[in-house]
Every structure is written in structure tokens, then in C-alpha cells.
C-alpha positions as CSV (number, residue, x, y, z in Angstrom):
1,X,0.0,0.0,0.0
2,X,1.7,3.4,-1.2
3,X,1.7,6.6,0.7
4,X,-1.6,8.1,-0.6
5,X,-3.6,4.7,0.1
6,X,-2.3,4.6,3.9
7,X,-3.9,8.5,4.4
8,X,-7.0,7.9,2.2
9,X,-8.2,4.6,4.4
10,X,-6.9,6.4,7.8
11,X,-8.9,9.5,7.2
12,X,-12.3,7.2,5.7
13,X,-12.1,5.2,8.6
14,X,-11.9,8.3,10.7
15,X,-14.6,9.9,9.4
16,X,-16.7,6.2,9.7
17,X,-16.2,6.5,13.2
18,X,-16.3,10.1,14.0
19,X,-20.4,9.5,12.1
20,X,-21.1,6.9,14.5
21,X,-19.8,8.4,17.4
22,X,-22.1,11.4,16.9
23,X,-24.8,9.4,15.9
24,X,-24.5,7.7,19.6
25,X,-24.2,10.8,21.2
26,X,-27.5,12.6,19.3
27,X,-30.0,10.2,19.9
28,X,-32.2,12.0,17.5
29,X,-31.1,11.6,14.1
30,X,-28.7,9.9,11.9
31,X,-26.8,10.8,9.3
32,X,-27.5,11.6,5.6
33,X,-24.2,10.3,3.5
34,X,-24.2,11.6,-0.3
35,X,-21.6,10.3,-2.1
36,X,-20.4,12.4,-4.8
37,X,-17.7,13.4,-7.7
38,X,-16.1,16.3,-8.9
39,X,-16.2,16.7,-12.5
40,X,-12.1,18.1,-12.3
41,X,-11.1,14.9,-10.8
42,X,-11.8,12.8,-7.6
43,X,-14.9,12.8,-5.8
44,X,-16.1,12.2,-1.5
45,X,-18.4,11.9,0.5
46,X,-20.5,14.2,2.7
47,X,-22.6,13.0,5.9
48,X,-24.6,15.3,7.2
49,X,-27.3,15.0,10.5
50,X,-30.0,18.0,10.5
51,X,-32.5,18.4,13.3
52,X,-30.7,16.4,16.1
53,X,-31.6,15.6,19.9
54,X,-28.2,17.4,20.3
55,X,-27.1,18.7,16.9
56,X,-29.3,21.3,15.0
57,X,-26.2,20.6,11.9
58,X,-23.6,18.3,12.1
59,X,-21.5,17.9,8.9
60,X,-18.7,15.6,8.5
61,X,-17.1,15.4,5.4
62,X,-14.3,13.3,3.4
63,X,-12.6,14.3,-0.1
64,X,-10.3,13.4,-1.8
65,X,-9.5,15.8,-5.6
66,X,-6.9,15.8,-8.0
67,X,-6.3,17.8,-11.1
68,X,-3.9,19.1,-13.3
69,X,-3.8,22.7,-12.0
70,X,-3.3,23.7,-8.1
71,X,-5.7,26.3,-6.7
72,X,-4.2,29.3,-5.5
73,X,-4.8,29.3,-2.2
74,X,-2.0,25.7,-2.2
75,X,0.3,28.0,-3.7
76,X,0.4,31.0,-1.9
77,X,3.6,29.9,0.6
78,X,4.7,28.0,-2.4
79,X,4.5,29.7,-5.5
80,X,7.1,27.7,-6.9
81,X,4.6,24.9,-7.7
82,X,1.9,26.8,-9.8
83,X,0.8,25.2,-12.2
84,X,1.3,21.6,-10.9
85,X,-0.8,19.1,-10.8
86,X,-2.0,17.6,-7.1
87,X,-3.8,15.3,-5.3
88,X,-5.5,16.7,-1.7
89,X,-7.2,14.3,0.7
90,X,-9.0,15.5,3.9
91,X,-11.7,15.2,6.7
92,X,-13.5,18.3,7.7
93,X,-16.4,19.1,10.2
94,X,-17.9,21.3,11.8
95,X,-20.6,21.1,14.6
96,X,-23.6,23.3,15.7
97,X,-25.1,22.1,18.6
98,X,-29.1,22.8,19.7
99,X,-28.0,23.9,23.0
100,X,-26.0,27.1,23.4
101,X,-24.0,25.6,26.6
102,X,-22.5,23.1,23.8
103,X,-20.2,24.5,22.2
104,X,-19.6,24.4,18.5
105,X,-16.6,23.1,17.0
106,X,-14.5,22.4,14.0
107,X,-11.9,20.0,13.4
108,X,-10.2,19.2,9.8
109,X,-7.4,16.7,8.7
110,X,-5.7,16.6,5.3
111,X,-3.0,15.3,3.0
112,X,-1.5,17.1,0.1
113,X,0.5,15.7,-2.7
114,X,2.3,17.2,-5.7
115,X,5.8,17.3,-7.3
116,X,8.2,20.0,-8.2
117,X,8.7,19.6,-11.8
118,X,11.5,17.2,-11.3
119,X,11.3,13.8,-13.1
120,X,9.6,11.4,-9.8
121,X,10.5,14.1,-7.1
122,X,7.0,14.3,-4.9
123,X,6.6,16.5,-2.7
124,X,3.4,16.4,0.3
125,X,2.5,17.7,3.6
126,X,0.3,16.8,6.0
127,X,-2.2,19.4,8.0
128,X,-4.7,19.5,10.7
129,X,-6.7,21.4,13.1
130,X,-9.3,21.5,15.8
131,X,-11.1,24.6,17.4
132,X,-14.0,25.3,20.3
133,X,-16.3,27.9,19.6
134,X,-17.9,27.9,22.9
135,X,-21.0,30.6,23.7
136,X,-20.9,30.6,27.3
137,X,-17.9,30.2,29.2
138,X,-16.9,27.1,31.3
139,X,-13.1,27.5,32.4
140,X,-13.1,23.6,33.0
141,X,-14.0,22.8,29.5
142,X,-11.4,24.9,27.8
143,X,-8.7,23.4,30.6
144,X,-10.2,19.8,29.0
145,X,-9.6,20.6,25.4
146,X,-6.4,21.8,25.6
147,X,-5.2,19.2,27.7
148,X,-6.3,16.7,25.2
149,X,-4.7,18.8,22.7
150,X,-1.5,19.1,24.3
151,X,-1.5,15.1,25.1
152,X,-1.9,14.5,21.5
153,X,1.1,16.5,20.3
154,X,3.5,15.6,23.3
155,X,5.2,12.0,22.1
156,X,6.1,14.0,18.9
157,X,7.7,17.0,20.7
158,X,6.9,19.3,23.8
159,X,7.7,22.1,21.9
160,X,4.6,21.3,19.1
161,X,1.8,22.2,21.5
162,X,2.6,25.5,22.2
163,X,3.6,26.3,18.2
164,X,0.3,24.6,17.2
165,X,-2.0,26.4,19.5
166,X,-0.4,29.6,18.8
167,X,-0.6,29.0,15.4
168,X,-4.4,28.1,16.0
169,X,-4.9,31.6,18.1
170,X,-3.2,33.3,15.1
171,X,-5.0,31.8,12.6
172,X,-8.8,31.7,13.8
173,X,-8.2,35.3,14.6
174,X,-11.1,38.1,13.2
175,X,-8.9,40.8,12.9
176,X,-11.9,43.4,11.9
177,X,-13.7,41.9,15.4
178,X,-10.4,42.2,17.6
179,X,-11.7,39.1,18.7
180,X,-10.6,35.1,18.1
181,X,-13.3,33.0,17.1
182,X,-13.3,30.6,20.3
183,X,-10.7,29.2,22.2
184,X,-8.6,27.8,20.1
185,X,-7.4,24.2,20.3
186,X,-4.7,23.3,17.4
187,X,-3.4,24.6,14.1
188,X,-0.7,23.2,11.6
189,X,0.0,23.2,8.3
190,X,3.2,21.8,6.0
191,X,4.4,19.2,8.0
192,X,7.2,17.0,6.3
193,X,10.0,17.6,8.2
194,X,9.9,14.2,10.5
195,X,9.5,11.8,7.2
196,X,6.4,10.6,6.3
197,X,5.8,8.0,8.8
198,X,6.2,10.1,11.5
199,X,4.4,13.3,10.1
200,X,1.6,10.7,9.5
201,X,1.6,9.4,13.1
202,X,1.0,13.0,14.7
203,X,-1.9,13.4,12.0
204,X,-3.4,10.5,13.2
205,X,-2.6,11.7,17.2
206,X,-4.5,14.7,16.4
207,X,-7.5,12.8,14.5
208,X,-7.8,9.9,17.1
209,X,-7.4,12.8,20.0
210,X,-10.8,14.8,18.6
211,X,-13.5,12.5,20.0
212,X,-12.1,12.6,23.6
213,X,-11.6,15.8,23.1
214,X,-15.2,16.9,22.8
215,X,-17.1,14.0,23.9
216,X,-17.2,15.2,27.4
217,X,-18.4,19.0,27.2
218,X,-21.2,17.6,25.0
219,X,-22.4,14.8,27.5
220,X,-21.5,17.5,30.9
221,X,-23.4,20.2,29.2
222,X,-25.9,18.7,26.4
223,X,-29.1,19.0,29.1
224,X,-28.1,22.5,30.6
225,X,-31.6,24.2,30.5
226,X,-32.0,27.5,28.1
227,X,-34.3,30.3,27.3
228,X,-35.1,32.4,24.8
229,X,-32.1,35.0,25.6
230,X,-29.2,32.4,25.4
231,X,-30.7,31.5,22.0
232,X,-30.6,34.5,20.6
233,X,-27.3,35.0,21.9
234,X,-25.8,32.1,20.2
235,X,-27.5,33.1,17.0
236,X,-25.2,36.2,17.1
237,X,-22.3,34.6,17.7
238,X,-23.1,32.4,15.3
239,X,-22.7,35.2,13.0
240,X,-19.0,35.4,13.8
241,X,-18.3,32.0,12.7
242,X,-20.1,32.7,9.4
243,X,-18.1,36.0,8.7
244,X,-14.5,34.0,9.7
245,X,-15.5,31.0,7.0
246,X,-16.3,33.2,4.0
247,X,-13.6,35.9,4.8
248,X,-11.2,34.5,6.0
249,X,-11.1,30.8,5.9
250,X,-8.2,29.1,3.9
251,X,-10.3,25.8,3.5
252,X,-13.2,27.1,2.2
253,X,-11.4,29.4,-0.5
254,X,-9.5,26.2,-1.4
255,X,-12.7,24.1,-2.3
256,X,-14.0,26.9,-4.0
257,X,-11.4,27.5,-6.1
258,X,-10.5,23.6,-6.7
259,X,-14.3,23.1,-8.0
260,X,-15.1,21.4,-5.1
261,X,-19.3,20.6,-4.3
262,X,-20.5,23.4,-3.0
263,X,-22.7,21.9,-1.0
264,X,-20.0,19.8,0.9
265,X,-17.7,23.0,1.8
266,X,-20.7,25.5,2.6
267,X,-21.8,22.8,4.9
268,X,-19.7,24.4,7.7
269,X,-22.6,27.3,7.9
270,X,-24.8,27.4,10.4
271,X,-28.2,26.7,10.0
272,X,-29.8,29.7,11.4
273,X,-28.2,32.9,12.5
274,X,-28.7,36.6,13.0
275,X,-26.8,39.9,13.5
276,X,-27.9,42.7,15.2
277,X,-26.1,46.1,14.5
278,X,-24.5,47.7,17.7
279,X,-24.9,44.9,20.2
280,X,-23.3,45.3,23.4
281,X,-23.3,42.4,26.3
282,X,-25.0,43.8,29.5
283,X,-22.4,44.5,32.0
284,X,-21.0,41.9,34.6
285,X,-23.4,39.1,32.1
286,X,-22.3,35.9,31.1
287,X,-22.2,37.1,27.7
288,X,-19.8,39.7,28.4
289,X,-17.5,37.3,30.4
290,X,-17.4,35.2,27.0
291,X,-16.5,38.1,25.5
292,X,-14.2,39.5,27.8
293,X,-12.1,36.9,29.0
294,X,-12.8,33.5,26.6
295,X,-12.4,35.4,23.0
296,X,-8.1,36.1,23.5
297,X,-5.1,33.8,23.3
298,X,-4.8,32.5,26.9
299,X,-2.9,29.7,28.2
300,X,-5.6,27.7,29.6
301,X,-3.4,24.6,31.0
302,X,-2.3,27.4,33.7
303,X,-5.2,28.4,34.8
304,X,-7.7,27.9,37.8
305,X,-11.3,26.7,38.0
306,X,-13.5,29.1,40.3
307,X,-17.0,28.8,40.7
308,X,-18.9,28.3,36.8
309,X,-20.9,30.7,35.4
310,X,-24.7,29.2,35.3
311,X,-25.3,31.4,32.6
């Protein structure tokens, strides 16, 4: 089995179980899969649970494209390979939960292959992420996620951890909101460095690490009773997330521009979500500890629970 095979079945049997996991963990629903193919080359498939005991939208999503012409956003730290062809394998999803003490979340994995107009000289990297966008603040479940985060990258380096979540505050940053989009979590991109086998390891760390992960805030905070105010409130920060994925979002302008299905890479929208011009959290609210104190780089392995906000 070459290279490319050993990613494509990882990241397929990742997604597999990621879809029955939150399956389990809904109750409600199940998934819709849609298998599909992209006219340029390659094809995937999308799963994708609507209407949920916990999940109002859950998308989770496997690709894997190839073509003869990379998309610009591949080539922006690498201009040298415009105009190569490239093959690009990945998991993506993204999670909106019913309840507004869930937070959402986003997590993607993916594998990028192409040459450098040598005669057999390939040249790949591996990427990955995973994010909380919580919208009311519980100091314990940030701790959680990090720590998981942080247990993931260790046997590969104690120095990654700190570079990846920087790179994760830097990178789901809103610079015209001041504001990162959640807590962060993880963040890499172009690793090659350690050799493949190793490079894939951590990639699968980081995959196998996303279910413990979030698994725990959903169960602890799933039946956390609501009213009308903290739905409306997670509808405008839903907004946020909206304006971060079409703006700014390097994955989304990637599928875009590879020809990607729609569909598949605008599935990371939320299903329902307002703004409201000039909105300012009441003083001393939970929504203004949110914003306050949750929506900044912070590091949260060093710091202490204190009583929890009930929202």
C-alpha cells in the first residue's frame, strides 16, 4: 500500500467512526451520507445530520480531488509549484449544537501531494486542526480541550503544542472583530519535516485525540436548561463564525477555487443565524465574560477553575 492509500483509508475510517460516534451521542437523528464526484477529478463523500436531539447541523465530510492545476490558495507559501498538478485528501467538520452551553466546533485533517517539476520528485505535507467555539464560558472545558490537545502532540515533541496552538490563536483570529473566534485548540500546516511516517503518526494523534476531546463537554453540558435570551445570543455569535469562514477561511477558498461541491464546503454554515447592528453584552453578564475573557489567546493549561458561570 503506497503513501496516498495509507492517508486515504486512515482519514475514511476516521470519518466512519467520528459519524457513529455522533450518531450515539445525538440520539435524535442519523446521518444523511451523499456520495459524490467532482467533474475536475476525484470525488467524496458528505454526511450530514440536521434536526438532532443534540445537533441542530452536524457535517462531517471526506474528499479526496486531483487535477492538473493547483488552486491558489495551495500556492500561496509556495508559488514555486503553480501550475502543478496535485492530489489533496482530507476530513472536515464542523458542529452546531441545539443547546447554546454546547459549544460548537470544528476539526479538519488533510494530505496534500504534488511534485516540483523534477522527473519522480514528490513533494506532500500533512495538515490539521481542531477549534471550540464555545457561547458561554466554562473555564473547565477549555482546561479539558487543551489538555487533550496538548497530550496528543507531546510523544512527537513538547515544543509542538505550544507552536500549534499559537498557530491556531493566530489563525482563527477576526482581525476586523479584535476578537478570536473561540478558544482555540490546534493549528498546523506543511508538515514534512519528521518523514512521512512520523508526520503521519502525529496526523493521526491529532484525529484519534478529537472525539475525547469533545465528547465530554457535549455529555456534561448537552441538558443544561435555556431560554429564549441564550438563543438569541448564540445566534449572534453564530454570525462570527459565518463571517471567519467566507472571509477569511483558507479551506473554504481552497474548495472553492479547486471546484469542489459546493454543497460539501458550505456545509460548515450554520443553519440559522442573525446579527444585530451595535450589540453590546450587558455589563457583569455571562455574555460579556465570554467576550471578555474567553475570546483572546490565553494559556488555559495554567489556569484555575473558580466557581462556573450558570449562565
Amino acid at each position: 500500500m503506497n503513501e496516498l492509500e495509507q492517508v486515504k483509508d486512515y482519514l475514511q475510517a476516521l470519518q466512519n467512526r467520528i459519524v457513529a460516534e455522533l450518531e450515539q451521542i445525538d440520539g435524535g437523528q442519523t446521518f444523511r451520507r451523499d456520495a459524490w464526484d467532482r467533474p475536475g477529478g476525484g470525488g467524496g463523500m458528505s454526511c450530514v445530520l440536521v434536526d438532532g436531539g443534540v445537533f441542530e447541523q452536524a457535517g462531517v465530510s471526506f474528499s479526496h480531488i486531483f487535477g492538473d492545476q493547483m488552486p491558489p490558495t495551495a500556492t500561496t507559501v509556495r508559488p514555486e509549484l503553480a501550475g502543478h498538478s496535485f492530489q489533496a485528501l482530507g476530513v472536515s467538520l464542523v458542529l452546531h449544537p441545539q443547546n447554546p452551553y454546547v459549544p460548537a466546533t470544528h476539526a479538519n485533517f488533510r494530505f496534500f501531494a504534488t511534485d516540483d517539476g523534477r522527473p519522480r520528485k514528490p513533494v506532500w505535507w500533512f495538515g490539521g486542526s481542531f477549534d471550540l467555539t464555545p457561547y458561554y464560558p466554562f473555564l473547565e472545558d477549555a482546561i479539558h480541550w487543551h489538555e487533550v490537545a496538548k497530550a496528543a502532540c507531546d510523544p512527537f515533541g513538547q515544543d509542538l503544542y505550544p507552536r500549534f496552538k499559537k498557530w491556531c490563536d493566530d489563525y482563527f483570529y477576526l482581525p476586523h472583530r479584535s476578537e478570536t473566534r473561540g478558544v482555540g485548540g490546534l493549528f498546523f500546516d506543511d508538515i514534512n519535516e519528521p518523514g512521512f511516517e512520523q508526520s503521519f503518526k502525529l496526523l493521526q494523534s491529532v484525529g484519534d485525540s478529537f472525539l475525547p476531546a469533545y465528547r465530554p463537554i457535549v455529555k456534561k453540558r448537552r441538558n443544561h436548561p435555556f431560554g429564549e435570551r441564550q438563543r438569541e445570543f448564540q445566534l449572534y455569535r453564530r454570525g462570527r463564525y459565518v463571517e471567519f469562514n467566507l472571509i477569511h477561511d483558507r479551506g473554504t477558498l481552497f474548495g472553492l477555487q479547486s471546484g469542489g461541491r459546493t454543497e460539501s464546503i458550505l456545509m460548515s454554515l450554520p443553519p440559522r443565524v442573525r446579527w444585530q447592528y451595535g450589540w453590546k453584552p450587558e455589563p457583569g453578564s455571562p455574555e460579556e465574560k465570554l467576550t471578555l475573557d474567553f475570546l483572546r489567546p490565553r494559556d488555559w493549561l495554567h489556569l484555575q477553575v473558580a466557581d462556573e458561570n450558570d449562565g
